[in-house]
N, C-alpha and C positions, 0 to 999 in steps of 0.2 A: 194210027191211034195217037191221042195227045196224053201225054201226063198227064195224071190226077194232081201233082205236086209240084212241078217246076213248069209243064207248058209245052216239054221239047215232044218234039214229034220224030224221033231215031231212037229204036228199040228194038230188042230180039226178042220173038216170041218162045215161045217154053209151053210145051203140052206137059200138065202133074193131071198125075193121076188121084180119085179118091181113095185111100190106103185104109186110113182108121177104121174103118167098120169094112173092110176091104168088098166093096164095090165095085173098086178099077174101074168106075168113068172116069174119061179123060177129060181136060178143060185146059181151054188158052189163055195162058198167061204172056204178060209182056214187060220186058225188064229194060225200064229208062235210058240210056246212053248217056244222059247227062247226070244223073242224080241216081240213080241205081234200082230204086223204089220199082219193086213187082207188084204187077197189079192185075186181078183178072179182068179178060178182056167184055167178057159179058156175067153179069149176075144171073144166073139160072131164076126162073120163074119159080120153078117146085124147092128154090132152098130151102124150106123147113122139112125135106124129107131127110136131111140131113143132119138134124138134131131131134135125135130120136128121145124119147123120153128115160131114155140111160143114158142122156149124154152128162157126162162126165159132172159137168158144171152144175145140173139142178141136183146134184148129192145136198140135203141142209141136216145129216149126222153132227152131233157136237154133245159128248160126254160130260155131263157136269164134273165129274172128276178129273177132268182134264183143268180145270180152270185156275187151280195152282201152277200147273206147268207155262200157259198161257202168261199169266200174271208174272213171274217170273222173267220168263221169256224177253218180256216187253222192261220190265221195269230192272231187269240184271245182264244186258247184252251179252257182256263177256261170257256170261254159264250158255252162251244159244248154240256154241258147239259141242256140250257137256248133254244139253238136255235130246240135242239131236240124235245126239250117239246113244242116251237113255230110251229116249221112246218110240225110235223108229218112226214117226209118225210125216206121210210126204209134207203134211202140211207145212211142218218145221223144215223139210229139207229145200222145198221150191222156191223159196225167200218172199211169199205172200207177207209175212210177218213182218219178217228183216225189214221190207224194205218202206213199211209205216213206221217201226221203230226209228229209221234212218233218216225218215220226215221232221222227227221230234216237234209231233203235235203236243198243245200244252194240253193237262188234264182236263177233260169234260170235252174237248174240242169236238164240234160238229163235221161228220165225216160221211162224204156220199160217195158210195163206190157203185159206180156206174155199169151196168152190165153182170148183175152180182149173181147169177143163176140163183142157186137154192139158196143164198145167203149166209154159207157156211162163214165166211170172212167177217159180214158183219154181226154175227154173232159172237164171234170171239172176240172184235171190237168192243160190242157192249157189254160182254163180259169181264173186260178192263179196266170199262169207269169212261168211256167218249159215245158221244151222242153219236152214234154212227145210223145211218141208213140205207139203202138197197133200191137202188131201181133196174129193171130188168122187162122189159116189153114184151119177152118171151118164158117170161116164172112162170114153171108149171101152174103154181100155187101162190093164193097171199095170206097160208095159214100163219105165217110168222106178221105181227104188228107189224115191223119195223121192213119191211119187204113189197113192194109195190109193183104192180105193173103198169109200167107208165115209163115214157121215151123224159131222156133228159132237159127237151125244152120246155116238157108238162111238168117240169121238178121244180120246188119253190130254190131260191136263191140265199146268200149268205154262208155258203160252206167254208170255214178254214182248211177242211184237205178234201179235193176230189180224186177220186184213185180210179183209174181202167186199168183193172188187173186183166191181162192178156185182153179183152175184150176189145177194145178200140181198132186190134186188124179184122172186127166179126162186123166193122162198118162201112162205110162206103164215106167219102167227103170228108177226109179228114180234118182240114183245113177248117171246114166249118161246124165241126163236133167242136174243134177244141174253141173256137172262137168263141161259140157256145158254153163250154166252160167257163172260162174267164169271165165271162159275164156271171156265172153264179159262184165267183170267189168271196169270198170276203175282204176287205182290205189287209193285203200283205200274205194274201192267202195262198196254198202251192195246191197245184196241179202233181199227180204224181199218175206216170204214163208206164205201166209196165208189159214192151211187147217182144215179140220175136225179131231178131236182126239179121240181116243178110250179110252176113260175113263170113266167115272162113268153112262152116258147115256147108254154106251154097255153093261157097268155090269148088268145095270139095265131093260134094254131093251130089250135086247138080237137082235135076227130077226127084231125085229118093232124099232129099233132105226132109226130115223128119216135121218141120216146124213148115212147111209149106198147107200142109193139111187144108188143100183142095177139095170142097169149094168155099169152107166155110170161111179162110181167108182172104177177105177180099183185097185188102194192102199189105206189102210185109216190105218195111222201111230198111234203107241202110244208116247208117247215125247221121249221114249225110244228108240224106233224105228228110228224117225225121226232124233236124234241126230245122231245116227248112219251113215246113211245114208250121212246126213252134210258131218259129218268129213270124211268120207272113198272117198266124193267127194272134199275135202279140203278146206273145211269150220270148222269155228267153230262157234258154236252159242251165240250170244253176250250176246241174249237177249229172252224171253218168254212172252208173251202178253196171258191171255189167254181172250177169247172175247165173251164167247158165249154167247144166251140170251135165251128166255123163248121159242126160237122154239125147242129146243130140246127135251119141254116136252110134246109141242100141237102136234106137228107134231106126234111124239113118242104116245101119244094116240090113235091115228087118227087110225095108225096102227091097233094098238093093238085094236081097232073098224072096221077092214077091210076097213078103208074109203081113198078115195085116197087125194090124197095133194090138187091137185086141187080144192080140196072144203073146204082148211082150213079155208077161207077166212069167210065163213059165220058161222061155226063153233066156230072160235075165237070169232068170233061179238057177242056170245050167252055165253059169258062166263063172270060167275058175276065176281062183281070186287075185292072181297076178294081172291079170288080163281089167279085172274094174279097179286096181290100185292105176293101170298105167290109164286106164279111161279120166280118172279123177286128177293124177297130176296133170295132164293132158290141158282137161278142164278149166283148171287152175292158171293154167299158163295163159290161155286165151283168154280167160276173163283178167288176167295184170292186161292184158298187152287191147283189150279192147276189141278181139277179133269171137268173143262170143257171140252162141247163138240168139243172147235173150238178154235185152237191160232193161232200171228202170231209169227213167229220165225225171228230173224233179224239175218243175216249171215254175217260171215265178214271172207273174203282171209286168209289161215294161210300158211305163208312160200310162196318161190317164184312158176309165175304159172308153 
């Protein structure tokens, strides 16, 4: 097998199993020697049995009373630890928000998040005051305006922020996704990449690391990897966020228990509270130190397109 990413042809394969909807088919994956970047070896014909119409992603729920929190949120950073601890709510805790606050698009700024399932994100976007939009090739639905189905090279051009919230490991060719992007920047415009990393959870994980979730990811970069990539699609990376939190190591048990995700929910709830204080400093440490499961990467144009 050749890399997707650098070209080298010496890699170790890896059978992951399907957990999340716990199915347990197994699938060959193949991990780089040079550049580290997993990548499954073949793309299943039947992958859309695998994004069943509860998957996660096409949720487009959004509270109109939420939208002081949101506003806030965005427009008062420092309260985004205050409001997290107020509302419980995952959306604030996964850094989908943080990490467009962190872009600091100017107000009204036109914003295409790529991959956007049910459009919950950009919903909250236009509930802020930015021209935000949705493309997603696989939405259930186009009852929301602003939500289309339509692949990113059927998407018109001029965006100041494109964002693949987790979505961009759900494609194949990365390389040329993002090349793709950049072509639809705007001038001076960022790129913002938020995916799963292969680091310190895979070392330690191995098969049962949580974020492998088999088969619907078909790349899952190391920062090494990913930078790569970047640049060889003509980007440079401005910036590294890394963002994970304590599912890398519930979900990652769960595994390593044969239990499927589906039932993290009450599993979490049974967990004393010593035990997710040390999950989260844990957390904490790996995201200083760069060895998280999940960052976002902010990209910026190098040279003309």
């Amino acid at each position: 097998m050749v890399c997707a990413i650098c070209q080298a042809n010496s890699g170790t394969p890896h059978t992951i199993r399907e957990m999340m909807f716990g199915k347990r088919d197994e699938f060959l994956y193949w991990e780089c020697h040079a550049c580290g970047c997993l990548q499954i070896a073949e793309i299943p014909a039947s992958l859309a049995q695998y994004y069943p119409d509860n998957y996660y992603s096409f949720s487009q729920s959004l509270e109109a009373s939420d939208a002081w929190w949101y506003r806030a949120y965005f427009k008062a950073p420092r309260l985004a630890p205050l409001i997290r601890r107020i509302r419980k709510d995952p959306f604030f805790a996964d850094g989908k928000f943080q990490s467009i606050v962190a872009a600091k698009p100017k107000p009204g700024a036109r914003i295409l998040d790529v991959g956007c399932g049910g459009g919950h994100l950009v919903s909250v976007l236009r509930l802020v005051g930015f021209d935000a939009q949705g493309i997603d090739p696989f939405a259930t639905s186009e009852t929301l305006p602003h939500i289309r189905r339509i692949t990113l090279e059927e998407a018109p051009g001029n965006w100041d922020l494109i964002t693949f919230n987790h979505a961009l490991e759900h494609m194949p060719d990365h390389v040329s996704v993002l090349r793709l992007a950049r072509q639809k920047l705007s001038h001076r415009g960022t790129c913002l990449v938020r995916i799963p990393v292969a680091a310190w959870a895979w070392k330690n994980y191995g098969p049962n690391w949580v974020q492998l979730d088999a088969p619907r990811h078909l790349l899952i970069h190391t920062k090494e990897s990913f930078r790569r990539a970047a640049e060889l699609a003509g980007f440079q990376v401005a910036a590294i966020v890394f963002d994970s939190t304590i599912f890398q190591f519930v979900g990652s048990e769960l595994y390593e228990r044969d239990i499927p995700l589906h039932q993290m929910e009450a599993h979490t709830a049974a967990l004393p509270a010593d035990k997710i204080r040390a999950y989260v400093a844990r957390t904490e440490a790996l995201n200083r130190d760069h060895q998280g499961d999940q960052a976002s990467f902010y990209l910026k144009v190098t040279g003309p397109g």
